[in-house]
ROVEX-504452 format. One record per atom (N, C-alpha, C): residue in one letter; x, y, z. Coordinates in steps of 0.05 Angstrom, whole numbers, plus 5000, padded with zeros to 4 digits. Atoms other than C-alpha are relative to their C-alpha. Last residue first. Layout:
N
AXYZ ...
This chain:
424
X500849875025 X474142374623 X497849774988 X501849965013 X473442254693 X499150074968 X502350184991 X479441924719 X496650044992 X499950335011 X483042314672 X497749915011 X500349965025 X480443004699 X501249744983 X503650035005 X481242794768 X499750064969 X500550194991 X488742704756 X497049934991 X500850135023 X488943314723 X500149705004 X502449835025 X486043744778 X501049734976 X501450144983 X491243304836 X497650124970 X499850265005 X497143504792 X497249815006 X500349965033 X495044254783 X500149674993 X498050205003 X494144324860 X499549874968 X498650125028 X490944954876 X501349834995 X498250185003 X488245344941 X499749894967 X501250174998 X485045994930 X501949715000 X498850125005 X489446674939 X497849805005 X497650174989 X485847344929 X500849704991 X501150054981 X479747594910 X501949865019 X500749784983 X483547924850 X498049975031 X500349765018 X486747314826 X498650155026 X500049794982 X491446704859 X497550224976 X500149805029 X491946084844 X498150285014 X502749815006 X494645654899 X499650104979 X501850204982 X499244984918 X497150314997 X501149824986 X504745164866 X497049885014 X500450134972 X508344514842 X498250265017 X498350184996 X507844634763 X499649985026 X499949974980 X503745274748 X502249815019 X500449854990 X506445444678 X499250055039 X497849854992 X504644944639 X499750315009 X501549794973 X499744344629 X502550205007 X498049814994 X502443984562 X498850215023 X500949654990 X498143514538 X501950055026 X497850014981 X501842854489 X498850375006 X499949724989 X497742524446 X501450025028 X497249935003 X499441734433 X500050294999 X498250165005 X491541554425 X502450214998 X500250205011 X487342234432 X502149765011 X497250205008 X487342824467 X498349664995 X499350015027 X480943314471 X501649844987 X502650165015 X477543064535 X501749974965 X500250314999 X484343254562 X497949844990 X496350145014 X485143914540 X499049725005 X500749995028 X477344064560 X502349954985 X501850185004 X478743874637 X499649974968 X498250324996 X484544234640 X498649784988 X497750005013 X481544824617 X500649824999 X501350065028 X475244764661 X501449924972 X501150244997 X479744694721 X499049914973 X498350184999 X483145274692 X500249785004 X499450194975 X477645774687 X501849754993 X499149834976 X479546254632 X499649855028 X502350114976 X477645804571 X501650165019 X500149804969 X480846144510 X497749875013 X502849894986 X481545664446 X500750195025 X498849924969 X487445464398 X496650175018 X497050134981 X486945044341 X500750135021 X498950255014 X479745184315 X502549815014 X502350284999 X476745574361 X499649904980 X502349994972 X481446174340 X497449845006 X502749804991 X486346084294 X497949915017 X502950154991 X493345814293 X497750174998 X501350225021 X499246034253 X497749945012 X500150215007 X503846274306 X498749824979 X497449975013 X502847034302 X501249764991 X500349985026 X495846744327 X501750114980 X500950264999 X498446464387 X499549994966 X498550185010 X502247144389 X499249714996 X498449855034 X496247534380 X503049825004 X500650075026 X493647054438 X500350124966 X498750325003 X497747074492 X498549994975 X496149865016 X496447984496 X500649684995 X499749865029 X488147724491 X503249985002 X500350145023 X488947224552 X500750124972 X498550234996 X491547694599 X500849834970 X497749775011 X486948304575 X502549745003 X500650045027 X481047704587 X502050224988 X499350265022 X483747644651 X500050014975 X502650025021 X484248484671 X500949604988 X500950055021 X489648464729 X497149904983 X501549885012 X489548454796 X499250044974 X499849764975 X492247824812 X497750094993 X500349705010 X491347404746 X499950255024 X499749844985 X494646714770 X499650364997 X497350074987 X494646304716 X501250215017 X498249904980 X488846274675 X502349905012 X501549944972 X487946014614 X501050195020 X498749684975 X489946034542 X497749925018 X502849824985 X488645354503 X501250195017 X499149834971 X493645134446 X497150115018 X502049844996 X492944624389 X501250155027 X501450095010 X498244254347 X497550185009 X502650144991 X503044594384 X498749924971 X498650234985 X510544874364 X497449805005 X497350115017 X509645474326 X500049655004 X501050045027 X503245684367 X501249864974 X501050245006 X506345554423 X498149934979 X498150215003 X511946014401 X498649645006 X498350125031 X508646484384 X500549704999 X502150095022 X504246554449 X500649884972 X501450284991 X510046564494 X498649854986 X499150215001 X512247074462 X499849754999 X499350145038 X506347384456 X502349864997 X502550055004 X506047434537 X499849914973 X499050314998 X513747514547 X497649864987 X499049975035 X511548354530 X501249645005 X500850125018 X507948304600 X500849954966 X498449865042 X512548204647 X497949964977 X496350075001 X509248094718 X499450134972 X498849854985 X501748414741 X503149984990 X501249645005 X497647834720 X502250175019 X499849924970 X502147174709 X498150274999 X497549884996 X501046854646 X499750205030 X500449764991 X497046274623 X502050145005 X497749844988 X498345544594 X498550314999 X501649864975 X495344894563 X502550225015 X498549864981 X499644604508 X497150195008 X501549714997 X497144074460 X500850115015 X498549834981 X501943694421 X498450154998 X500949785003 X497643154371 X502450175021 X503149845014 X500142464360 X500850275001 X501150195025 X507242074360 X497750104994 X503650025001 X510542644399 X499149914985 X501550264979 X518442484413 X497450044997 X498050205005 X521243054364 X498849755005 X502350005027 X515743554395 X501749744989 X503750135001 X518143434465 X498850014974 X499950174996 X525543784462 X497649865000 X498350045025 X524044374415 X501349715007 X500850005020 X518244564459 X501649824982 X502250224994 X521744474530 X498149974969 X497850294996 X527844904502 X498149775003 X498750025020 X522645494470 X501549685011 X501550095002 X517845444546 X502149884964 X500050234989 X523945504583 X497249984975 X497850085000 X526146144538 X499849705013 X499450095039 X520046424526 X502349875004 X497549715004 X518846394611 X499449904962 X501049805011 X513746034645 X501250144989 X500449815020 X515045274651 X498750224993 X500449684989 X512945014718 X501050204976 X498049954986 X511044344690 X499550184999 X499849684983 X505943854691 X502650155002 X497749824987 X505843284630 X499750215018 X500749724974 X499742884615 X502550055015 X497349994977 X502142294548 X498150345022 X498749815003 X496741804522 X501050235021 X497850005017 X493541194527 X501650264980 X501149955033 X490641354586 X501749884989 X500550275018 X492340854653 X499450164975 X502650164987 X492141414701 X499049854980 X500250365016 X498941674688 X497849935018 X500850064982 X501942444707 X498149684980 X502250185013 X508242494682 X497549985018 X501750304983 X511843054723 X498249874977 X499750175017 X516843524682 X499149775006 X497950035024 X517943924734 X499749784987 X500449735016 X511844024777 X501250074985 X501649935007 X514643624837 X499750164981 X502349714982 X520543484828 X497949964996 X501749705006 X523442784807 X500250155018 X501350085013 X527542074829 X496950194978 X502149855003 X533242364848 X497749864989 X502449954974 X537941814858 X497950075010 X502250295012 X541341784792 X497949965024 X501049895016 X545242474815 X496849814983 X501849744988 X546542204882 X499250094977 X502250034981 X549941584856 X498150234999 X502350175020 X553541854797 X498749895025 X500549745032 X556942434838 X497449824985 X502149804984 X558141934903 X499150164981 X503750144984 X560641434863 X498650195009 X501950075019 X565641934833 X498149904998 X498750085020 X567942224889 X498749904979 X500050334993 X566642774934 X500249854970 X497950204997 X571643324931 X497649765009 X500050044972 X566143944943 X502149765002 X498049804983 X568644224877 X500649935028 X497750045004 X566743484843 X501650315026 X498750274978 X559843484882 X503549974991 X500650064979 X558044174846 X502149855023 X498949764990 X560344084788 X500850055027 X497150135011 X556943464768 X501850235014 X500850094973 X550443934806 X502749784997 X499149814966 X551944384758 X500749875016 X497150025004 X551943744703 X501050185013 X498650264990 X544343484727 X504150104999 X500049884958 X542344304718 X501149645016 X498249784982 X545344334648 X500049905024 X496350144998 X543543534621 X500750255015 X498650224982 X536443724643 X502749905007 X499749734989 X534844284592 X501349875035 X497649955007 X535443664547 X501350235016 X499649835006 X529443314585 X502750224985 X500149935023 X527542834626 X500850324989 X501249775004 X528542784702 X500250114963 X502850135001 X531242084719 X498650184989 X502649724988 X538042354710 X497849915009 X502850035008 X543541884690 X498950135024 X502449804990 X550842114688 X497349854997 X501750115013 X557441654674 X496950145017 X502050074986 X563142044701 X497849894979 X502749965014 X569642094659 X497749885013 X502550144986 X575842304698 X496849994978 X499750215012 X582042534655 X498249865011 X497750055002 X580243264671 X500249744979 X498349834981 X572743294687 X503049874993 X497150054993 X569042924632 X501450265012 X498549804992 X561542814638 X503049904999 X497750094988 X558142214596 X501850365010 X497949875009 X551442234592 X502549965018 X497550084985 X544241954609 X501950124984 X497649955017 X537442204605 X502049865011 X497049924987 X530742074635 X502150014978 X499750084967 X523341854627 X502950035006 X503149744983 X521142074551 X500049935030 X501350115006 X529441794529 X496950195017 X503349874990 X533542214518 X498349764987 X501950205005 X542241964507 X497050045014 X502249914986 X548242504508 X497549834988 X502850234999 X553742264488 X498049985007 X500050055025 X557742844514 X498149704996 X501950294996 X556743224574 X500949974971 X502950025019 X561843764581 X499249795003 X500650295001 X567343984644 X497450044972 X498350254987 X571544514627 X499149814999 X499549984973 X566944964578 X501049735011 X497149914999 X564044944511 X499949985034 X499649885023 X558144684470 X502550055007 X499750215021 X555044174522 X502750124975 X501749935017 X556344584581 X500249834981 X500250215007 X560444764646 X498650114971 X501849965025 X564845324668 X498949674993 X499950205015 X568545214734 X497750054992 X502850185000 X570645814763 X501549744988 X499450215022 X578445964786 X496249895000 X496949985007 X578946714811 X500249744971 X499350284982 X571546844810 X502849934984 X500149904971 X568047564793 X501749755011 X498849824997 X569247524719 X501150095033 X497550184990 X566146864720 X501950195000 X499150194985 X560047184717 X502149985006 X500149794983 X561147674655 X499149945033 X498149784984 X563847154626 X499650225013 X497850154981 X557346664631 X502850095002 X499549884972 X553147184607 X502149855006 X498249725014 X552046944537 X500850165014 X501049824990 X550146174566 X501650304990 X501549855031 X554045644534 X497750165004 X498249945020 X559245594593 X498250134974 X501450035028 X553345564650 X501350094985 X501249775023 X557345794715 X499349804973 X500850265028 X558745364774 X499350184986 X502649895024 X562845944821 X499449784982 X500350115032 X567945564878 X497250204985 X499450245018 X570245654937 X500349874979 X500750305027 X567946294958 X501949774998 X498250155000 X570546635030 X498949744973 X499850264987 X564846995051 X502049784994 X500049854974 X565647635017 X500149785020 X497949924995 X566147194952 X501350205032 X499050175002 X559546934960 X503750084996 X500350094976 X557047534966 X501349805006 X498249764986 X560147804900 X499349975029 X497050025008 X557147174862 X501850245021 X499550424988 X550247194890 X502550075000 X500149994961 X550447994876 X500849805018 X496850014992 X551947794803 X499850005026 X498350264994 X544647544806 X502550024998 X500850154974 X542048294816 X500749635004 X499149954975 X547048494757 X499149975023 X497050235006 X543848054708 X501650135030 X500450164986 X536848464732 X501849725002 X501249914969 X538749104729 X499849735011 X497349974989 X541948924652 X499850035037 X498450215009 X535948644623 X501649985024 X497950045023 X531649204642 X501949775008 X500849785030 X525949424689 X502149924977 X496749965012 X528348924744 X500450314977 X499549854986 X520548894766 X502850145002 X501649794999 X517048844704 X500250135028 X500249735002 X522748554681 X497950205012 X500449834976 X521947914717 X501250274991 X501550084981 X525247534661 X499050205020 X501549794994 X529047594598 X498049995022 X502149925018 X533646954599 X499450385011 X501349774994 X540246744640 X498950184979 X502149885037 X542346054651 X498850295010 X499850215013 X545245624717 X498750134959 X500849905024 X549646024752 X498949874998 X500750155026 X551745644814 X498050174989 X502449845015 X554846054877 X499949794976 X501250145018 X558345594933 X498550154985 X496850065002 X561045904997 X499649954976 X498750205015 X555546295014 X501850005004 X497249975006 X554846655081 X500049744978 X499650275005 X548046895086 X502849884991 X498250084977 X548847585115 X500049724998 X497749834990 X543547975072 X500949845018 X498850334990 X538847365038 X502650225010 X501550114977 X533247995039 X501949745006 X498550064979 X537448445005 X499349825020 X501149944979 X532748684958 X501349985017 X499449795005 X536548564895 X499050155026 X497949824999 X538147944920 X500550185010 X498950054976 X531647644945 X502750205005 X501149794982 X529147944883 X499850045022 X499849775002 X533347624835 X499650235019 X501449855018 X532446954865 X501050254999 X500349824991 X536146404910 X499450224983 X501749935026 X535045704916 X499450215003 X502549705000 X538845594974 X499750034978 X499749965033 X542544834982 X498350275003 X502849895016 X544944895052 X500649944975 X499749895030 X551144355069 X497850175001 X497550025017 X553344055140 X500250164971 X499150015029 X547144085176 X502650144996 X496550095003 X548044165254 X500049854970 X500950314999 X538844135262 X502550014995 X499950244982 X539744635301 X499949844998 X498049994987 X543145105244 X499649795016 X497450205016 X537144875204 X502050015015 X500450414994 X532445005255 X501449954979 X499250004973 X535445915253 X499749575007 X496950044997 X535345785175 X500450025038 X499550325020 X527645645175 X503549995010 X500350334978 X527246145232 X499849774992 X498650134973 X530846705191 X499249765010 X498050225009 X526546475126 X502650025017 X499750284994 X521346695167 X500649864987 X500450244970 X523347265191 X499949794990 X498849984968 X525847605133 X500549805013 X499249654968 X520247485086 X502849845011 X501649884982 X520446775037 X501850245009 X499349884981 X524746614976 X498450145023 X496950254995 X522446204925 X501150055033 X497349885007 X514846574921 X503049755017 X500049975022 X507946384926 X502650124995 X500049845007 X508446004994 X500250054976 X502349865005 X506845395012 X500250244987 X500049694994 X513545075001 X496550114991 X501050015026 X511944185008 X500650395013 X502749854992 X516644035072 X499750174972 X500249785021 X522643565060 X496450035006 X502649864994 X525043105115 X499150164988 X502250075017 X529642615079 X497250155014 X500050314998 X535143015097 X498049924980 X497950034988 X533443735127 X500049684991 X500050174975 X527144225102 X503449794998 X497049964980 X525444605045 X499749815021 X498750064961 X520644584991 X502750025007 X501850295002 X517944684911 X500850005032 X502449865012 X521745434904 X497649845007 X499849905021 X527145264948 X497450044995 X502649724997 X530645175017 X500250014975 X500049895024 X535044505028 X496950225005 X502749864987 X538944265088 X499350074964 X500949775013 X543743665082 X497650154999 X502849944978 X546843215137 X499250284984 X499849724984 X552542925086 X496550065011 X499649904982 X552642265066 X499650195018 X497149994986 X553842195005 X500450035020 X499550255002 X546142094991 X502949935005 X501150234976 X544642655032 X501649714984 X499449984973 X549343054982 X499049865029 X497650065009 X547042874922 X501849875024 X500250294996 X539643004945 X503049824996 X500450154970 X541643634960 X500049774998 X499049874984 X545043814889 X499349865031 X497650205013 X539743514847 X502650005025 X501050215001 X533843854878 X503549815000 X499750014967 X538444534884 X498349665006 X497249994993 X538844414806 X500449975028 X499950185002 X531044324802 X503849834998 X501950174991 X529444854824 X501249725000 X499050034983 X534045294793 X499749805022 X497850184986 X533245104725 X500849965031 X500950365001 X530945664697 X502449855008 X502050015016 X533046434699 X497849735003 X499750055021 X539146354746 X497250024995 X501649755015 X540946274817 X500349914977 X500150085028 X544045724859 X498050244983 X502249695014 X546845934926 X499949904980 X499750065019 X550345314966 X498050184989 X502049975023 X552045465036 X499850064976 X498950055020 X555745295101 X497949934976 X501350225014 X552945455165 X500750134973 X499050344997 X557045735222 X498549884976 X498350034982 X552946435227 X501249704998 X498350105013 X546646415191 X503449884999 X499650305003 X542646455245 X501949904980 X498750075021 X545247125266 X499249744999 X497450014990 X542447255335 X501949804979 X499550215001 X535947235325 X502049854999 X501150104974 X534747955343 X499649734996 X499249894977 X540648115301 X497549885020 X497350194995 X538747765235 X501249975031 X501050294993 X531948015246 X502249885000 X500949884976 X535148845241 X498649705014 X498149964973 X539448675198 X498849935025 X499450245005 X534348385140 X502350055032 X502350314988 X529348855159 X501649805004 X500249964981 X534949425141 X498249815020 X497550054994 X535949125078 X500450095041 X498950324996 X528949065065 X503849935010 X501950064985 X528049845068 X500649685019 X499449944974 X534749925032 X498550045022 X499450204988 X531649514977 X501950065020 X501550294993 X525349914966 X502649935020 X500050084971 X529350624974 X499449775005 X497949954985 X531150744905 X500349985026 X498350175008 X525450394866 X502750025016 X500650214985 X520750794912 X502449784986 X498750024977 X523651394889 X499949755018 X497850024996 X523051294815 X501850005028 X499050165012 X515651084834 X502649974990 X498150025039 X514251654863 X501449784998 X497849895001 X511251404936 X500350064971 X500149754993 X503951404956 X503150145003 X501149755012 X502050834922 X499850314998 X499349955020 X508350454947 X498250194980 X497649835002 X506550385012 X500450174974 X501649765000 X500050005000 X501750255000 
């Protein structure tokens, strides 16, 4: 409510010395939780999720007494708590008293899954990485970054914290267009990537339930399998290669823990109630995750590709036709829904997705439709699929609400298309 009654160039200039001062001021009457605990910062466009996934579980399985905070959950081991919240990074407080019971629980590793706007805000002020991982860096969250460049430099921040704390190591994404201006900040990174950089995957083998590949560090060649489909997969499985090599565990432990994972929620989840055909959920919202997830999945689609998908009310809207193009390019059919319209006009939502749907080639209640309730959505994708079709739910992936102008309603996108099989 603040903010309506500040100038908007001024409010940009004070926000995150507001929060910066929150972040002291709870650090202090909690008496530094962060203090003694050793931590793994993963930032980046896409991918993060599911990199810090990789990463912890790596690490329990080696042994170590690992904590993890992210977008999908947090918690210690094999105790992992589903994240209610609509954001990666909670308030202050109470991602102090998350990190204050990690300290007590005498973990050995955080994984932090840590965002632009945690950054740029200051709200992970006093977290002592040791560990920063790049993993990719798109157009995103402009509408609060305002520009490209505002919001590359709020994930350098990772990187220049992490050095204040005594870094270790930077994982940086080699075939990424950023990745020297990164690794600029770190004495000796380690660059990965298929195209270029120290360690690469080669051999790279997709099947529609996992990957496998051959990493080569030095004269060492690890044998990789993922369980987590996908080509956008080989990056955040070969961080996490990274990763476990900087920390010195060994090769077992690398290919163990990485083969281990058995999914995320909301990444790239099959969901299976005997059809004969394919129900994918993922959190895909960006042109850039939705372009890599497109160009991998069409290849493999023996029927139709339909894609279900909305756009945030309130965030970036010029991504919106993007988005739209491209599933228009890429689909067989497309439905616009919701997907969290805050305040926002829906049917203003829908319209900006659909001149690019229709920049794509499609037209309107023929190959691509507007249904605005989501349930309903789901429900009418799936009636629509045939034999060896393959629907595409994207965008909400593990989130537990949907949010518009009456506020937040619960939401579970897996449990909706479940029922929607069982009943078609």
């Amino acid at each position: 409510m603040v903010k309506k009654f500040i100038p908007k160039d001024l409010f940009w200039l004070i926000e995150p010395y507001g929060h910066l001062a929150e972040a002291i001021l709870i650090n202090t009457l909690n008496g530094f939780p962060t203090r003694g605990l050793k931590v793994i910062g993963v930032t980046g466009t896409n991918g993060k999720t599911t990199t810090s996934f990789l990463i912890h579980r790596m690490l329990h399985e080696a042994g170590f007494k690992a904590g993890l905070m992210s977008t999908v959950a947090y918690g210690v081991g094999n105790d992992i708590r589903p994240q209610m919240h609509h954001m990666t990074n909670v308030s202050v407080p109470e991602m102090m008293q998350r990190l204050k019971w990690m300290r007590q629980q005498k973990i050995d590793w955080l994984v932090l899954e840590t965002t632009s706007h945690a950054l740029a805000q200051h709200r992970v002020w006093g977290v002592p990485y040791q560990v920063a991982v790049m993993t990719n860096l798109t157009h995103e969250h402009l509408a609060y970054h305002r520009t490209f460049e505002r919001y590359r430099d709020a994930k350098r921040m990772l990187f220049k914290m992490a050095n204040r704390h005594g870094l270790k190591t930077g994982v940086i994404n080699a075939d990424d267009p950023s990745a020297q201006f990164f690794a600029r900040d770190i004495k000796h990174p380690i660059l990965y990537g298929i195209n270029k950089g120290d360690v690469r995957a080669k051999n790279i083998k997709r099947t529609p339930t996992d990957i496998s590949y051959e990493a080569s560090i030095g004269a060492q060649i690890y044998q990789i399998k993922c369980q987590i489909p996908g080509s956008f997969n080989v990056y955040n499985s070969l961080a996490a290669v990274c990763v476990g090599y900087a920390l010195g565990l060994t090769k077992e432990q690398i290919e163990q823990g990485i083969a281990a994972l058995p999914g995320v929620e909301g990444r790239m989840t099959n969901i299976d109630e005997g059809q004969d055909f394919t129900v994918i959920v993922d959190y895909a919202h960006t042109p850039d995750s939705f372009e890599k997830l497109f160009k991998d999945i069409k290849p493999v689609v023996r029927g139709k590709l339909i894609v279900l998908f909305g756009s945030l009310g309130g965030g970036d809207k010029g991504k919106r036709p993007a988005q739209g193009k491209l599933a228009g390019e890429y689909a067989d059919e497309v439905i616009i829904c919701q997907e969290d319209d805050r305040q926002e006009d829906p049917q203003q939502i829908m319209e900006d997705i659909a001149k690019g749907v229709e920049e794509g080639g499609k037209v309107r209640d023929k190959d691509y439709f507007m249904i605005h309730d989501r349930t309903e959505a789901i429900n009418f994708a799936i009636k629509r699929a045939a034999t060896n079709d393959t629907v595409l739910l994207l965008g909400k992936g593990h989130e537990k609400t949907q949010e518009d102008a009456t506020g937040e309603q619960p939401w579970d996108e897996i449990s909706v298309a479940q029922n929607a099989l069982k009943h078609r």
